[in-house]
N, C-alpha and C positions, 0 to 999 in steps of 0.2 A: 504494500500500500504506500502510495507517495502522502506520506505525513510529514506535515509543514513542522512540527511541533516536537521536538524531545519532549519523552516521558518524565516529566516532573510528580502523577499524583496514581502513580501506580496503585499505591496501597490505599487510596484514599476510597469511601463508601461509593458506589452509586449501584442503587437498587434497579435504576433502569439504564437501558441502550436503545437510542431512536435512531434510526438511517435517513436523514432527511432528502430525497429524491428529486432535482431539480426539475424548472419549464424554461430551458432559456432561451429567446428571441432573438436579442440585442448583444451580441458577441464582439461585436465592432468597437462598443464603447459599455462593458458589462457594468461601471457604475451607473450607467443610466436604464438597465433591465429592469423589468419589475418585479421578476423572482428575486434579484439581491435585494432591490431594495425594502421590499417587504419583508424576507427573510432577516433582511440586519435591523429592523424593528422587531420583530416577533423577539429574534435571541436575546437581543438586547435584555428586554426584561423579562421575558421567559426564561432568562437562564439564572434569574437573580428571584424569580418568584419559584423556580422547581431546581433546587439545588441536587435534586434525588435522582434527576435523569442526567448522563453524559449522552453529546450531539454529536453525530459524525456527518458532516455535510457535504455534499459534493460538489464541486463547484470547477470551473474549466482555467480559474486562476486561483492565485491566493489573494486574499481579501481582507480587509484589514476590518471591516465591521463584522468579517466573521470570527473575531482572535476573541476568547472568551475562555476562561481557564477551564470552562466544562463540555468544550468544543473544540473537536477535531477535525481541520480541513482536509480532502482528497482531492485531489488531483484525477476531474473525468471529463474525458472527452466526451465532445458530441458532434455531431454536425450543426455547420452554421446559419445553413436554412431553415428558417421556423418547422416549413414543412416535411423537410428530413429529421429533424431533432425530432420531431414526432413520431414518427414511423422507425425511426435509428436506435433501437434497443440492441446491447451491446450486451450479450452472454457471457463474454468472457472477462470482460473489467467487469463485470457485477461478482464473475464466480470466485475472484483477485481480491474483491472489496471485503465482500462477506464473510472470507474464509472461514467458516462455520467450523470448521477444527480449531480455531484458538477464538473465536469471537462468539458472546451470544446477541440477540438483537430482538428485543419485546415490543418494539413499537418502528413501523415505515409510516415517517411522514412525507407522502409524496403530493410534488405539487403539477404533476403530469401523470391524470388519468389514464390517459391514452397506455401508460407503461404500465400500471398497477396490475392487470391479468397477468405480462410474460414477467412481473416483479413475485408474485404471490404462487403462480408455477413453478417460479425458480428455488423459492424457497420452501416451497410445502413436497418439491419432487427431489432436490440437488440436496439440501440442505438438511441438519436435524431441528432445524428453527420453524418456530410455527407463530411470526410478528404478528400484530394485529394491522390492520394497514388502516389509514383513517389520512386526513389532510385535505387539498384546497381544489374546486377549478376553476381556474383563472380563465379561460379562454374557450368560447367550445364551437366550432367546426360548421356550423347550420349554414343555408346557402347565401345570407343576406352577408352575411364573412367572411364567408370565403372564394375567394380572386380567382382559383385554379381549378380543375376541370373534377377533379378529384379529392377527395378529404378521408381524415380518419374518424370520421362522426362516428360511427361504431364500435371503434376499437377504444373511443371515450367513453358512451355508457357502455360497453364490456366492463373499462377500467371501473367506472363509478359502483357499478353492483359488486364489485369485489372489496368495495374496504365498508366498512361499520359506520362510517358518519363522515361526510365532503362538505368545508363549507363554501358558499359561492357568494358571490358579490351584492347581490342584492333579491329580497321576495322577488322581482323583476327577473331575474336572472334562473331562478326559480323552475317560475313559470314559465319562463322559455325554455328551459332545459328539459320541463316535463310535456310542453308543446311537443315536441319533435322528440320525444321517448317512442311512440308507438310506430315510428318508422323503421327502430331498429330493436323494438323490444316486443313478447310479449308482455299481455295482461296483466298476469302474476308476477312479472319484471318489474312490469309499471309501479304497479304498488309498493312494492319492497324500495323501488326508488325514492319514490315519495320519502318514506320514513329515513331517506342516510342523506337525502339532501336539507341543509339548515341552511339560510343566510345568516353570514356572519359579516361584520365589516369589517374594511381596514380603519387601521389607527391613520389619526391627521398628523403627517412627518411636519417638525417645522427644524431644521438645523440649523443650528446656533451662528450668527455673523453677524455681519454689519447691515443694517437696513436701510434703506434711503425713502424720504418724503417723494411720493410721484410728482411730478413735474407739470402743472397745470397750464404751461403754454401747447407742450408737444406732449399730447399724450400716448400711453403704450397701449394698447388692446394687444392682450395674450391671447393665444392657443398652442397652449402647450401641452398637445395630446398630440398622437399621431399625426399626419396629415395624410389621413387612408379616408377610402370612402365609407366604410363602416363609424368613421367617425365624423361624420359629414365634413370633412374638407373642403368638398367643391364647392358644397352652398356659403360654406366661411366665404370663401373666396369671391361670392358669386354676391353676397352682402357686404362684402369693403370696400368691391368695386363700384357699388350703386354709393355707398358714401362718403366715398373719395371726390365723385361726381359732385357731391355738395358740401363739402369741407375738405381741406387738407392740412390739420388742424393735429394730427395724431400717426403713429407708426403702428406699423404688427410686427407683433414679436413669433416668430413660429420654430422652438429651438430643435423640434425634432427635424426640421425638415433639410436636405440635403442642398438646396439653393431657393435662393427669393424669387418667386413666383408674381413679383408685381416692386415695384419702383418704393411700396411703403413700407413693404417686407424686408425685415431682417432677422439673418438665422445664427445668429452667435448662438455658442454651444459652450457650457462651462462646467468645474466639477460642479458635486453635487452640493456645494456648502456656496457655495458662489453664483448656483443654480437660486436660491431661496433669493438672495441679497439682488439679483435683478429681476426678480419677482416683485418686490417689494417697489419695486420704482413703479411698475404696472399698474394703471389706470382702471381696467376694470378685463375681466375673464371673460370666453365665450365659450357654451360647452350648444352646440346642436345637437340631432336627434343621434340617439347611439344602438346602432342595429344590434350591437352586442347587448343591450337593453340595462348595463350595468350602470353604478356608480362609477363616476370618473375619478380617480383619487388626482389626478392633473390637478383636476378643482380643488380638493383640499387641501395642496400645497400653497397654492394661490390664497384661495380663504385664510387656510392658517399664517398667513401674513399681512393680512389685511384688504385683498383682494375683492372688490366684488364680484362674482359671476352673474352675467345672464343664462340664463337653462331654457333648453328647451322644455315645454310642459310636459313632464311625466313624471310616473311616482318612481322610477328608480334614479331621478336625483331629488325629489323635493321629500324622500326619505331621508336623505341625509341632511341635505342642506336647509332645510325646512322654512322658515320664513326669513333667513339670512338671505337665500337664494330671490334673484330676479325671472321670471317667469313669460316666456311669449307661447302665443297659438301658431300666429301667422309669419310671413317674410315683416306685413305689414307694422305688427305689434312691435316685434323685434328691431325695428329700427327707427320707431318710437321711441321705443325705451332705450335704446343704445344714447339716441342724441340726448335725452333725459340724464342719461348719468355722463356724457361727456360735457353734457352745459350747467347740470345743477352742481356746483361744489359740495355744499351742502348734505344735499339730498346721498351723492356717492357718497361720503364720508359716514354716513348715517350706517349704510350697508356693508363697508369697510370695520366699523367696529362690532357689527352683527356677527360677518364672516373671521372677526380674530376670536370674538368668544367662542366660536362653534368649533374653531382648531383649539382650543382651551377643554373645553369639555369630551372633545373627542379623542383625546391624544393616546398614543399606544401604550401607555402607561398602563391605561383605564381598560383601552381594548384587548389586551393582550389576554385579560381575564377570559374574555369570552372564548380565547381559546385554547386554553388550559381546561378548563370543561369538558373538552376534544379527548384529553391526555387521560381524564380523571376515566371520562365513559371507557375508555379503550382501558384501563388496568380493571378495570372491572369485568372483562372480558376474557383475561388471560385464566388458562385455566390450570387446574392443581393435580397431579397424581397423589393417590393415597401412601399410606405410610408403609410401603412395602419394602420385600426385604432387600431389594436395591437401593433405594431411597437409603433405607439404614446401614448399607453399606458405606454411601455417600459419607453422611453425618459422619459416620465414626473416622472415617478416611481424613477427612477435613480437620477434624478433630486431634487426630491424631498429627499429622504434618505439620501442621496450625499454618501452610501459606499454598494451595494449589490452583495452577491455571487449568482452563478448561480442558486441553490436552492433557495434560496429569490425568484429571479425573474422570474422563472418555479413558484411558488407555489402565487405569488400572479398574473399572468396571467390566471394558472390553467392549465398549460399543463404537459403531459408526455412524454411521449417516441415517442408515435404515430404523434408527429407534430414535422419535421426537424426544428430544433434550429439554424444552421450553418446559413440561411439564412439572418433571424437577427442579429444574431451574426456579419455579414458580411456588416451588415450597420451600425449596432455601433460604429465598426471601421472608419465610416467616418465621425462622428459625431464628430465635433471640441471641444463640448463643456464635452465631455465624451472618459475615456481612458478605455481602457483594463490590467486586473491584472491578476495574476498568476491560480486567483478563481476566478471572476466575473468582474465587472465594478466600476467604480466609476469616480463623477464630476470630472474635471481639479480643 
């Protein structure tokens, strides 16, 4: 395993082991992903709120929000096409990772459905580990999303009925996910989906910098979400152009996009902490309709700096952003209200300290709760062999040595692959007088 990290807490407790299973998009410039950067919220204080789990994370570089004394970086490739990273499950670094001869592993948090079946196969067929699989989908494959001729729609709910609980981006997100269930599910599928899909949110990132007062001569209008047509781009475009036509008073900011598509466009791209700091110059946000049907967290970066957004009208943003948020029907309303909060000081400024308290109340601190919950249902799930005379072989073994890795104690029992480990394993844990280490067991 490429481990970024000398072993410093060898003999230190932790009852559990998570394999955290990436989605990643944006390889080009990976602080700007969204699996990092949600994942380097979550561990943040997931790893200071559950001190009792160690994290092995996978990631295609080393990372520096991922450095956390109770986290382990790996080194995994993938391909760099969204749509190959999808389909691009890799047997043999998975069989390199897990080594199920010296590792045990009680929980896969994955945030790529799509992988969860050939993840859950590998481990319930190659392996003596029997994880419970649980974690996120970000992204899911339906026609209004996807650009190419071909998708892995199915191979994502395959993925989703294999783990215990998914959470997704918004009730919205939901609903569309269970839309388009019966295309690639059975009845009795459907339902069981129902009960493992939860909306969950993301936390509102706001990273620490210097902020700037926006600039009331030349103002900035953001879109800082893709600039795909699932995120309606062209209609951005297609409403800056109608009021350019009647003021030229203001710039667009569009930092994901690859070149300026119009004379008022500019696409600087910065890290992620310098990313916040010319946010904060931003005049007000635009999110249109989002066929992916989700919450935009683009938007709660902006909010949580004092940003206002205009939204399109739907309930998977005025979920989140609730009466902070600015709200249109039409092209008409919408550019209405845009000249409203580029001419009323006031009135913007009113929606600017709306949108700082909503990143105040929302922050990942707070949200990370909710998914821990995720962690709690899944130990609830692992399950125990009774006190047989192997199990008492264990105990006394352990007892006896007072320090053994899990190879020790596979090779003086005599088992392999073919006899589930997890079971024991799962009673060990509750042996008072015996802890769990990072490699195996050892006495209190």
């Amino acid at each position: 395993m490429n481990n970024f990290f000398q072993d410093t807490d060898e003999g230190r407790e932790y009852p559990y082991r998570c394999l955290v299973y990436p989605n990643i998009t944006w390889q080009k410039d990976f602080t700007q992903d969204s699996y990092y950067i949600t994942m380097s919220n979550v561990l943040k204080h997931l790893t200071k709120l559950r001190r009792d789990i160690h994290f092995t994370v996978l990631t295609p570089e080393i990372m520096p929000n991922f450095q956390h004394d109770n986290v382990e970086q790996v080194l995994y490739d993938v391909p760099t096409h969204p749509n190959e990273m999808r389909h691009g499950f890799d047997t043999k670094q998975i069989r390199k990772i897990t080594d199920y001869r010296h590792l045990d592993w009680d929980f896969v948090y994955t945030y790529l459905p799509e992988h969860t079946l050939q993840l859950k196969n590998h481990f319930y067929n190659i392996t003596n580990c029997r994880p419970i699989f649980f974690g996120y989908s970000a992204y899911l494959e339906i026609p209004k999303t996807t650009p190419y001729e071909e998708s892995v729609l199915r191979n994502h709910y395959a993925g989703l009925l294999s783990m215990s609980s998914c959470g997704v981006n918004s009730q919205a997100v939901k609903e569309t996910v269970m839309k388009y269930a019966s295309t690639c599910l059975p009845n009795g599928d459907v339902e069981k989906l129902d009960k493992i899909l939860e909306p969950l949110p993301r936390g509102w990132d706001n990273v620490k910098g210097k902020r700037h007062k926006p600039n009331e001569d030349e103002k900035i209008i953001v879109f800082n979400h893709r600039p795909d047509g699932y995120k309606s781009y062209p209609w951005f475009l297609k409403q800056m152009d109608e009021l350019w036509k009647k003021r030229q008073d203001f710039k667009v900011w569009v930092p994901l996009s690859n070149t300026p598509d119009r004379e008022y466009i500019y696409v600087d791209t910065y890290d992620r902490k310098r990313y916040f700091t010319e946010l904060s110059k931003c005049w007000v946000g635009v999110c249109g309709e989002s066929h992916h049907t989700g919450w935009a967290n683009s938007a709660s970066d902006g909010m949580a700096v004092g940003v206002p957004y205009i939204f399109y009208d739907a309930d998977y943003y005025s979920q989140y952003a609730k009466d902070a948020g600015i709200y249109f029907k039409t092209d008409k309303d919408f550019s209405q209200k845009m000249h409203i909060m580029l001419n009323d000081v006031e009135h913007r400024n009113e929606y600017s300290n709306e949108s700082r308290f909503m990143g105040e109340i929302n922050s990942w601190k707070e949200i990370v709760k909710q998914y821990n919950e995720h962690f709690i249902k899944a130990e609830k799930k692992l399950k125990m062999v009774k006190e047989t005379d192997s199990y008492k072989k264990m105990v006394d073994y352990i007892h006896k040595v007072g320090s053994v890795t899990k190879k020790q104690l596979l090779e003086h029992i005599g088992w392999g692959r073919g006899i589930p480990f997890n079971i024991y394993r799962n009673r060990l844990r509750q042996e008072p007088t015996i802890k769990l280490t990072k490699y195996g067991y050892e006495v209190r």
